[in-house]
C-alpha positions as CSV (number, residue, x, y, z in Angstrom):
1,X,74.4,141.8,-67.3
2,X,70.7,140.9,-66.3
3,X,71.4,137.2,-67.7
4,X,74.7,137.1,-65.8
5,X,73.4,138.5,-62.4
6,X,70.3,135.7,-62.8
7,X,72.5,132.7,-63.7
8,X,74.8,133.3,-60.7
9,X,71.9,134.4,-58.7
10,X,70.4,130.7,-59.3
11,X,73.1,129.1,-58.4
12,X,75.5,131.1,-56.0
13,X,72.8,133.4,-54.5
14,X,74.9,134.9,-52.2
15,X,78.0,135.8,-53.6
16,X,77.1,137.8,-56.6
17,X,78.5,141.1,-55.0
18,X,82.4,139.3,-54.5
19,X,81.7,137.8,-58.1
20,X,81.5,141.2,-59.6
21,X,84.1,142.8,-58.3
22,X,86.6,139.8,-59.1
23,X,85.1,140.1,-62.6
24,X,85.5,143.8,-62.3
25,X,89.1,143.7,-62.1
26,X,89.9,141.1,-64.8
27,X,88.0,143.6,-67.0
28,X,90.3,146.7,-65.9
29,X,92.6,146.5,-69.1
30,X,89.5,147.8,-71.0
31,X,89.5,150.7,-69.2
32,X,92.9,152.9,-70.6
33,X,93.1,155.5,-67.7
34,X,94.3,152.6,-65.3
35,X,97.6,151.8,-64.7
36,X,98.3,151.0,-61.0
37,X,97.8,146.9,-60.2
38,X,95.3,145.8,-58.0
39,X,95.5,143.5,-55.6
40,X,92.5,141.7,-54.1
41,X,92.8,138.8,-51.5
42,X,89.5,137.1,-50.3
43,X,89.1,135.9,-46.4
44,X,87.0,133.5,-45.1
45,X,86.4,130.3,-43.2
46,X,87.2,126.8,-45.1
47,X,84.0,126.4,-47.6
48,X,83.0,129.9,-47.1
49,X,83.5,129.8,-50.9
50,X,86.4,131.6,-51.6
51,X,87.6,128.7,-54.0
52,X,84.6,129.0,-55.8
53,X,84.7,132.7,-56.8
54,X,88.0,132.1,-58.4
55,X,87.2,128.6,-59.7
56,X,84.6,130.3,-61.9
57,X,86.5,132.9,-63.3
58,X,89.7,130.6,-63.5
59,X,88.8,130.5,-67.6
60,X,88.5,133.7,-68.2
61,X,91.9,134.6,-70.6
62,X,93.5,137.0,-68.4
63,X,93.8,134.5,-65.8
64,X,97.5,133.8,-64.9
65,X,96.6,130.6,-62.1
66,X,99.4,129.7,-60.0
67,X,98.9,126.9,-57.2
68,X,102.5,128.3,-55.7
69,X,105.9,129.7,-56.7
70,X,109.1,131.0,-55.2
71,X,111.0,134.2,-55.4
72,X,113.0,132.4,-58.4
73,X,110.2,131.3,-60.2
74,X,109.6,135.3,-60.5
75,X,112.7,136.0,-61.4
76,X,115.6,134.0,-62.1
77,X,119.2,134.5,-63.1
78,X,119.8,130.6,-63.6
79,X,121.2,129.9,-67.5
80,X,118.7,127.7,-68.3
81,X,116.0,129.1,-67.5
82,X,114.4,131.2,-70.8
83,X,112.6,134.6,-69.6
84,X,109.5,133.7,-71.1
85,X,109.4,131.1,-68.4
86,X,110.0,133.5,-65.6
87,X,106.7,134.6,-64.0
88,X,107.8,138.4,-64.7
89,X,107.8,138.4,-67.7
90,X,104.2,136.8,-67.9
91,X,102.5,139.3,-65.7
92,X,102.0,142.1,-68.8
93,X,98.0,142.4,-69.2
94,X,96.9,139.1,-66.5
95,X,95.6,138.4,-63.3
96,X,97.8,136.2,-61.2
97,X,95.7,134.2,-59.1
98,X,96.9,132.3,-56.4
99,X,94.1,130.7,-54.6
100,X,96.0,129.5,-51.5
101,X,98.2,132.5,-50.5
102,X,99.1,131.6,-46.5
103,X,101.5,129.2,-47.2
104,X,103.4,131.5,-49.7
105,X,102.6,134.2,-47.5
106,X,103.8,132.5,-44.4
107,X,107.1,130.3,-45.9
108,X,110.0,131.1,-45.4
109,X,110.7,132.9,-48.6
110,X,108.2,135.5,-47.6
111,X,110.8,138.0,-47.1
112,X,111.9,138.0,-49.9
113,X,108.7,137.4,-52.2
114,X,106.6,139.8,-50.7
115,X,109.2,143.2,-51.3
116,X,109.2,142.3,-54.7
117,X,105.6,142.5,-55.8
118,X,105.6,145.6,-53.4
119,X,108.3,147.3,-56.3
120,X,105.9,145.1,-58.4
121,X,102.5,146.3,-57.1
122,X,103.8,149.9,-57.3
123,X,103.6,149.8,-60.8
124,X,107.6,150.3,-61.2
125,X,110.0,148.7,-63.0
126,X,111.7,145.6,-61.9
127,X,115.7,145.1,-62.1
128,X,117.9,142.6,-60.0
129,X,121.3,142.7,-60.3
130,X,123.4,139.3,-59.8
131,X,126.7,136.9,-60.6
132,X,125.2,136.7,-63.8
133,X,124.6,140.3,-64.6
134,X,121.1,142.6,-64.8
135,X,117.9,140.7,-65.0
136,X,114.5,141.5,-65.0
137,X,112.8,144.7,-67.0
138,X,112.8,148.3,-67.5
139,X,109.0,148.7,-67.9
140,X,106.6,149.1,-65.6
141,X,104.0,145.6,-65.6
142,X,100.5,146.5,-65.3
143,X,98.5,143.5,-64.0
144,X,96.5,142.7,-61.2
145,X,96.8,140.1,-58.4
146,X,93.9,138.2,-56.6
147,X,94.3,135.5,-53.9
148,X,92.4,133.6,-51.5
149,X,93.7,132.8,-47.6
150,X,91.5,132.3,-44.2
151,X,92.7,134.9,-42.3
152,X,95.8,137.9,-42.0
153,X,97.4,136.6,-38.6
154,X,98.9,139.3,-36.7
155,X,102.2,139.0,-38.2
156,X,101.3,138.6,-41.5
157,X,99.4,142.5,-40.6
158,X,103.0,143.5,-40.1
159,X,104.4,142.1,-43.1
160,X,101.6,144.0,-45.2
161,X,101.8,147.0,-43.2
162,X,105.8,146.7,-44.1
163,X,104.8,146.9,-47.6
164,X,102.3,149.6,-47.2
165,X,98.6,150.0,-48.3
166,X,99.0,148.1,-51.2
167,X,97.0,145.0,-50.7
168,X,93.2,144.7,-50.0
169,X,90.8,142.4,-48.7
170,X,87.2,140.9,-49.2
171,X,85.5,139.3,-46.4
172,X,83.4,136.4,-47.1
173,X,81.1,135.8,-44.0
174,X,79.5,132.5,-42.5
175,X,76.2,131.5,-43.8
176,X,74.4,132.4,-40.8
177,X,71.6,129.1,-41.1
178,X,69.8,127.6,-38.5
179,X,69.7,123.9,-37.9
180,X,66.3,123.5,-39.9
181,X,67.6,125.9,-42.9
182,X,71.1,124.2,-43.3
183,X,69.3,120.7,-43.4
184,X,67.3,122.0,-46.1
185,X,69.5,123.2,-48.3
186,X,71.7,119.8,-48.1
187,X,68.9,117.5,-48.8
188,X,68.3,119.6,-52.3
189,X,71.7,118.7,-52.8
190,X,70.4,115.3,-54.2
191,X,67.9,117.0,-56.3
192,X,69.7,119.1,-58.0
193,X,72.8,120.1,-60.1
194,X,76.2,119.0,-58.5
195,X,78.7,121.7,-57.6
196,X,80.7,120.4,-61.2
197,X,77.9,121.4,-62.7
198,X,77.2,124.8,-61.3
199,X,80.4,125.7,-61.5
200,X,80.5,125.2,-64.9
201,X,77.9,127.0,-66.3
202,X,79.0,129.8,-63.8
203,X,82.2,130.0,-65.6
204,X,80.8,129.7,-69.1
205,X,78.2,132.4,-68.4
206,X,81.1,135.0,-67.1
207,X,83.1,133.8,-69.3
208,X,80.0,135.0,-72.4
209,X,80.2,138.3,-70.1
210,X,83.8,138.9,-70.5
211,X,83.9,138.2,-74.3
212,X,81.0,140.1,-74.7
213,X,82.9,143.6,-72.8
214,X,86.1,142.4,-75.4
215,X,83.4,142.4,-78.5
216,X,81.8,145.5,-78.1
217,X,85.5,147.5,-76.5
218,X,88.3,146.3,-79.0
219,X,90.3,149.3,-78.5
220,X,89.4,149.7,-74.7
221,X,87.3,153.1,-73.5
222,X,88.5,156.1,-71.6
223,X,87.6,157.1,-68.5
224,X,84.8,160.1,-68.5
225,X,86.3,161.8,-65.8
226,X,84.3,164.9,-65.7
227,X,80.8,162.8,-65.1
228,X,82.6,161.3,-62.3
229,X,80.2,162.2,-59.1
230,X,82.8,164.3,-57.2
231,X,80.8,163.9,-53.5
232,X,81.3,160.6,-54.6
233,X,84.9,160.6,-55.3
234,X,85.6,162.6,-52.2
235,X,84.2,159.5,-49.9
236,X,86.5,157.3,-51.5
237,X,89.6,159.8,-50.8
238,X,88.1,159.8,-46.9
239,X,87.8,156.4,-47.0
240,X,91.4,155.9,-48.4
241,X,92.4,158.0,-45.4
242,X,90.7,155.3,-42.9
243,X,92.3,152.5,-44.2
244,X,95.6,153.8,-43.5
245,X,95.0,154.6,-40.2
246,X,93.1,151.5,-39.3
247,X,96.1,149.4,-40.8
248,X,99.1,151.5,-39.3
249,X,101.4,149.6,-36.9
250,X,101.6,150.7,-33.6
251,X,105.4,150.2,-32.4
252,X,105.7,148.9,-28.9
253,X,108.9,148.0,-27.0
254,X,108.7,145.5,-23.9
255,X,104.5,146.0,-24.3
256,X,104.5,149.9,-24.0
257,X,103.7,152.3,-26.8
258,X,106.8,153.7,-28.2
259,X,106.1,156.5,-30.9
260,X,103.5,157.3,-32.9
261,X,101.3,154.9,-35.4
262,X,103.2,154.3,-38.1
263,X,100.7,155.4,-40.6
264,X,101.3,155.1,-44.7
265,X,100.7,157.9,-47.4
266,X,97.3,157.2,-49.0
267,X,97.7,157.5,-52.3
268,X,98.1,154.1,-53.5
269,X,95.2,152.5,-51.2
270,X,93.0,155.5,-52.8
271,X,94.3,154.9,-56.3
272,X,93.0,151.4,-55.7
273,X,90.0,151.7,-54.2
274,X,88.6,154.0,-56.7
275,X,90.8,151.8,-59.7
276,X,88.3,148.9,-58.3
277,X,85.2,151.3,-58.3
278,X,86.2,152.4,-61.9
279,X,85.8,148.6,-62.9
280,X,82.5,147.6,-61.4
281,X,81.1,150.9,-62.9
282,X,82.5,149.9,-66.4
283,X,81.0,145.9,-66.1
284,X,77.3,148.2,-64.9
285,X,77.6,149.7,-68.3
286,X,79.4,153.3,-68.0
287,X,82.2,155.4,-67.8
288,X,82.2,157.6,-65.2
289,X,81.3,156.8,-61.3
290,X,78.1,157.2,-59.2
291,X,77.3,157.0,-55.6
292,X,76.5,153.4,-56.5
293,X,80.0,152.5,-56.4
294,X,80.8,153.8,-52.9
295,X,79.1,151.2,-51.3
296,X,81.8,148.8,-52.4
297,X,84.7,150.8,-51.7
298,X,83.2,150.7,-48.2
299,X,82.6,147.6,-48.4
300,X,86.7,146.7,-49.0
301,X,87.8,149.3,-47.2
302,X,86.4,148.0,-44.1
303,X,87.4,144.0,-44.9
304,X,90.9,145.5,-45.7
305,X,91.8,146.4,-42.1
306,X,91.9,144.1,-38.7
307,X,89.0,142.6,-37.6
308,X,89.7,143.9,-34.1
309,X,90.2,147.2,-35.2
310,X,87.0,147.2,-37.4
311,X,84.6,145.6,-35.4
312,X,84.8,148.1,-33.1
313,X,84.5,151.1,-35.5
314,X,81.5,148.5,-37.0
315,X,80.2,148.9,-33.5
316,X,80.3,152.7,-33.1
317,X,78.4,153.1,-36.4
318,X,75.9,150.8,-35.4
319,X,75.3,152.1,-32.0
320,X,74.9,156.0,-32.8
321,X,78.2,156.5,-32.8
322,X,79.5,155.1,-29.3
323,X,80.2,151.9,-27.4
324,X,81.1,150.8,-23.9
325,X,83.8,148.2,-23.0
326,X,80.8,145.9,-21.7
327,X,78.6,146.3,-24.8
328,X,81.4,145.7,-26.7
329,X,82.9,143.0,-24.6
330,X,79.4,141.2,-25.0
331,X,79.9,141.4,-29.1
332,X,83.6,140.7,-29.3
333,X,83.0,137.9,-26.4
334,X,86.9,138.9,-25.1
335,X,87.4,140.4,-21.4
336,X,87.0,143.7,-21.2
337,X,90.6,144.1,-20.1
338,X,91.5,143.4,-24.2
339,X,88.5,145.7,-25.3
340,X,90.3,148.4,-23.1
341,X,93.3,147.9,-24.9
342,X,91.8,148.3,-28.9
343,X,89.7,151.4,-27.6
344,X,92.9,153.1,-26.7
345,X,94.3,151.9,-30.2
346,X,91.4,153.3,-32.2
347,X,92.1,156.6,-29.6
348,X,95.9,156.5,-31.0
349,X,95.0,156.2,-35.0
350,X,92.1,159.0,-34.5
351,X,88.8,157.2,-35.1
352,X,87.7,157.8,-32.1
353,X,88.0,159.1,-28.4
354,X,87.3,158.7,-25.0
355,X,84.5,159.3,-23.0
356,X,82.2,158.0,-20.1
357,X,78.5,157.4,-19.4
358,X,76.3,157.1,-16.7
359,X,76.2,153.5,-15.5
360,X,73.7,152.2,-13.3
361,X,76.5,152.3,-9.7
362,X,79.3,154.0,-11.7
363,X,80.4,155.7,-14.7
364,X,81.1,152.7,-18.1
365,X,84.3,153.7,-20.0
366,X,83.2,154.3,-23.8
367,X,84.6,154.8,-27.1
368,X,82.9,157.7,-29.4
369,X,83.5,157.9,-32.9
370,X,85.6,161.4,-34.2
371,X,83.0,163.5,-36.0
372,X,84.5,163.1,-39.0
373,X,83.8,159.6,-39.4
374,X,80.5,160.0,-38.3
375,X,79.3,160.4,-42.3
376,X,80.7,156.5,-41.9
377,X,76.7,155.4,-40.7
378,X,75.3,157.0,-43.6
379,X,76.6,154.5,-46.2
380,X,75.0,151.3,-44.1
């Protein structure tokens, strides 16, 4: 792993932690105790190199790329189409990639697409009955999904909250470069390999890795449960908890609060998070998880709710534990009417509560984080 983590480091400096988690998951079908999907989506900004992480491991064999495809292309009941053909019944043992997921995600066969690889995603059987007669199959597909878009819109929060906590998320941040530094870098451009070429020893070096894992694990491994670090394991569990809370839809009618959060059962977004910690512990060389690993199960959970909903709880951590609407209208750079309406939301899910403090004429409105969370700043 030392050659892999030197090549990429050489040439893609700052995305080695995304890289081994993607390559993570495409090595899950080693690991035998697995058996839930995964599904991974990257975010970021155009050329924030989201393209690129899948791009290099686009060769690896358990790649299943698809630019796009429809709710037929899944599954169709059409005579001529064979079942070999149908997307379902290539899933078995790959990783469908789709490296531009808005426009699937936001066409108008959305509704339809999306339920099935929640039946899908769940690890279930899938059977569709039509003019034609039952389609489909009655065994359960284990394969992971991976996907690249710029950003969940609101609504598209809603459609994944409809399917529950099955999907989550990797933020790819901004290089932050000054004027000077970003000059630099593109002049070296010139001087040195092209992207084509990069990205093509990138790929044949994972793709050494991969073969490599497939050389010395024929018959797969199983999972050492008992060596498992159980503080460890319990973090994950808590942190399975947050998700769900962070990402539950708060049901409004005519802009009031109806209700309470509609908050999921955690038990898939855990089985996932510690699925994905599973992985990157096997590609480090072992069977069994350390607090090494907990570090990127915070690092997805937190990319895997809203960013207005985790920037504040980012905030709290950051700041002892509390924030005031004007600190934290100065780091959101929103009024402070809208940062008094996501304090009361993180009030309503249980992060945090109210409180005041002294202000220089009058007392500043404030949001503390629930003590339980408070183990949160520990991991940073």
């Amino acid at each position: 792993m030392d050659l892999f983590h030197k090549t990429i480091a050489k040439y893609f400096p700052d995305r080695i932690l995304e890289l081994d988690i993607l390559v993570a998951i495409c090595a899950s079908f080693f690991i035998r105790d697995i058996s839930q999907p995964m599904a991974l989506f990257l975010l970021g900004n155009p050329s924030s190199g989201k393209s690129t992480l899948l791009e290099i491991i686009k060769e690896l064999p358990v790649i299943l790329w698809r630019d796009n495809l429809t709710s037929a292309a899944l599954l169709s009941a059409a005579p001529n189409v064979a079942p070999e053909d149908q997307l379902l019944h290539q899933l078995e043992g790959k990783v469908l990639t789709i490296p531009e997921f808005a426009p699937l995600a936001n066409n108008a066969q959305a509704k339809q697409i999306m339920p099935d690889f929640t039946r899908l995603l769940d690890g279930n059987a899938f059977v569709r009955h039509t003019g034609n007669g039952v389609i489909g199959t009655t065994e359960a597909q284990r394969f992971n999904m991976l996907g690249a878009m710029v950003r969940v819109s609101p609504k598209l929060w809603e459609l994944f909250g409809n399917m529950g906590p099955r999907l989550v998320f990797l933020r790819l941040p901004d290089r932050q470069q000054s004027l000077d530094q970003t000059v630099t870098r593109l002049t070296k451009l010139s001087s040195k390999r092209s992207y084509t070429e990069k990205l093509e020893v990138a790929r044949k070096i994972v793709l050494a890795f991969y073969e490599n894992i497939a050389k010395f694990y024929p018959d797969g491994v199983t999972w050492n449960k008992e060596a498992d670090d159980k503080e460890t394991i319990q973090q994950i569990a808590k942190l399975a908890v947050l998700v769900t809370k962070m990402r539950a839809i708060m049901p409004k009618e005519n802009r009031q609060y109806v209700g309470k959060p509609q908050i999921e059962d955690p038990t898939r977004i855990y089985m996932t998070l510690l699925g994905i910690c599973k992985c990157v512990a096997f590609i480090r060389g072992r069977t069994h998880i350390t607090e090494e690993e907990l570090a990127i199960a915070y690092r997805i959970a937190i990319d895997s709710v809203p960013e207005e909903r985790s920037g504040i709880l980012l905030a709290m951590i950051g700041n002892d534990g509390t924030i005031s609407t004007k600190e934290y209208a100065k780091i959101a750079g929103v009024s402070r009417g809208t940062v008094y309406a996501r304090f009361d939301d993180m009030v309503r899910l249980g992060i945090s509560g109210h409180a005041k403090k002294a202000g220089k004429t009058k007392q500043i409105e404030t949001v503390t984080l629930k003590e339980e969370w408070l183990w949160l700043s520990e991991i940073c």
